[in-house]
C-alpha positions as CSV (number, residue, x, y, z in Angstrom):
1,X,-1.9,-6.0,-0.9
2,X,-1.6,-5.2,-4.7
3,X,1.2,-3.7,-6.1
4,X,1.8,0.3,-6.7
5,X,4.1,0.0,-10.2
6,X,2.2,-2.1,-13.3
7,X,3.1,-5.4,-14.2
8,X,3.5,-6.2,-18.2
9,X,1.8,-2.9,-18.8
10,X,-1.2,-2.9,-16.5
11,X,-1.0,-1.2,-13.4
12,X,-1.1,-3.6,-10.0
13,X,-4.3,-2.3,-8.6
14,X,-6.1,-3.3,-11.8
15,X,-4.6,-6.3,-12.8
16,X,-6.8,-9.5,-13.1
17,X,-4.6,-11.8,-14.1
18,X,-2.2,-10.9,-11.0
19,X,-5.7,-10.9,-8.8
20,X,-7.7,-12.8,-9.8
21,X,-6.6,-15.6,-11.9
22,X,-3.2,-15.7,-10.2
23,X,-3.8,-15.1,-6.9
24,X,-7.1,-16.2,-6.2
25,X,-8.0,-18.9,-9.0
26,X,-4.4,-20.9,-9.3
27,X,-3.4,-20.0,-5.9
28,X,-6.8,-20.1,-4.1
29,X,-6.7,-17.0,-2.1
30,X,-10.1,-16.4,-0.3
31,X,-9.2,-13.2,1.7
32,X,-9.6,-9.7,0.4
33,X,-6.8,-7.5,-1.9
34,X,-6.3,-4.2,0.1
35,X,-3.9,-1.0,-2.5
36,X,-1.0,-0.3,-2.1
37,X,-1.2,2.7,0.0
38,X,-2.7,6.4,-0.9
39,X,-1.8,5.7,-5.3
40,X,-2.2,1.9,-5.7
41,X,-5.5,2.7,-7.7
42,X,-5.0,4.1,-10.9
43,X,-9.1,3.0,-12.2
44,X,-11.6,2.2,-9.2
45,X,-14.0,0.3,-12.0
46,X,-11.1,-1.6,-14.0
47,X,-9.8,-2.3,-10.2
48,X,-12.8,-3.3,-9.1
49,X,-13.6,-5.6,-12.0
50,X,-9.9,-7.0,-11.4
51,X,-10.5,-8.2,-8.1
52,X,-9.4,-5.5,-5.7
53,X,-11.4,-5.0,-2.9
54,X,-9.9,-2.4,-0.4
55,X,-9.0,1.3,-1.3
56,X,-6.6,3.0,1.1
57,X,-6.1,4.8,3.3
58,X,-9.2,6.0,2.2
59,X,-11.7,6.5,-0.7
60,X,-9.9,8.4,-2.9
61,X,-11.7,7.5,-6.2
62,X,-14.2,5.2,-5.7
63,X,-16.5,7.7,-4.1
64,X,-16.7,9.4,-7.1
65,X,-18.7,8.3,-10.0
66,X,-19.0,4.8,-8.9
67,X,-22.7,4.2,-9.1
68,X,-22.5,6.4,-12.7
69,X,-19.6,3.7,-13.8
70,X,-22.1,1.0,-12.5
71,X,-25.0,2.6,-14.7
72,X,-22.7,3.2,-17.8
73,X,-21.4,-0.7,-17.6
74,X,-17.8,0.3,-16.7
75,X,-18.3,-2.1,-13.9
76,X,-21.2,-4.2,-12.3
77,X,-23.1,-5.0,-9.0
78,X,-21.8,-8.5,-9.1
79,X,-17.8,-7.2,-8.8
80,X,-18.9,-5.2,-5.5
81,X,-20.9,-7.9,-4.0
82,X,-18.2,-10.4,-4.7
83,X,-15.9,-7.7,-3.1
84,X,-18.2,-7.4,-0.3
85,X,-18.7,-11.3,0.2
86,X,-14.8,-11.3,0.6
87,X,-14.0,-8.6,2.8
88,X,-17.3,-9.8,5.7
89,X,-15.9,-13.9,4.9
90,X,-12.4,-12.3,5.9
91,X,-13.8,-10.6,8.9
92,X,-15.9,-13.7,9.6
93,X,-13.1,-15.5,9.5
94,X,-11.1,-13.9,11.9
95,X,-13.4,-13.5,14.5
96,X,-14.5,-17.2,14.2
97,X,-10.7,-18.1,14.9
98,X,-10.4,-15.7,18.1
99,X,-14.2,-17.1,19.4
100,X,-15.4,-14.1,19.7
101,X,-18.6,-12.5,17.8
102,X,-17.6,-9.0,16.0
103,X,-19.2,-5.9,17.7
């Protein structure tokens, strides 16, 4: 789960080096990043770009505009596939440990 306050001036939920390079390139994280609930997005294209994955409890702000922010080049296909790819590999992942094959 990210964070809800900003860290050295850039808010949790849209913070790359906290996501990405901390947590997932030095640390070597492989599951998704989830907000921190209902206000832990500030920008859904700077977040997604960032490396956050999840919005809860709900789409709030990502189901707005998205595919306009995609068009415009405020963020790409290749951060929500990468998103994507981490969030089913999670989901994989847990259904892989239990034996069982998701419904």
């Amino acid at each position: 789960m990210s964070c809800y306050n900003s860290v050295n001036g850039e808010w949790g939920g849209q913070n790359r080096k906290m996501l990405t390079e901390i947590l997932r390139d030095i640390w070597g994280f492989e599951g998704f990043v989830i907000t921190d609930f209902v206000w832990g997005m500030r920008d859904p294209a700077k977040a997604l770009e960032a490396g956050l994955d999840i919005e809860a409890p709900f789409a709030q702000q990502r189901k707005d505009g998205m595919l306009e922010r995609i068009a415009n080049g405020e963020t790409s296909w290749e951060a929500v596939k990468r998103a994507g790819i981490r969030i089913i590999r999670t989901v994989l992942k847990h259904y892989a440990k239990l034996g069982e094959v998701p419904s």
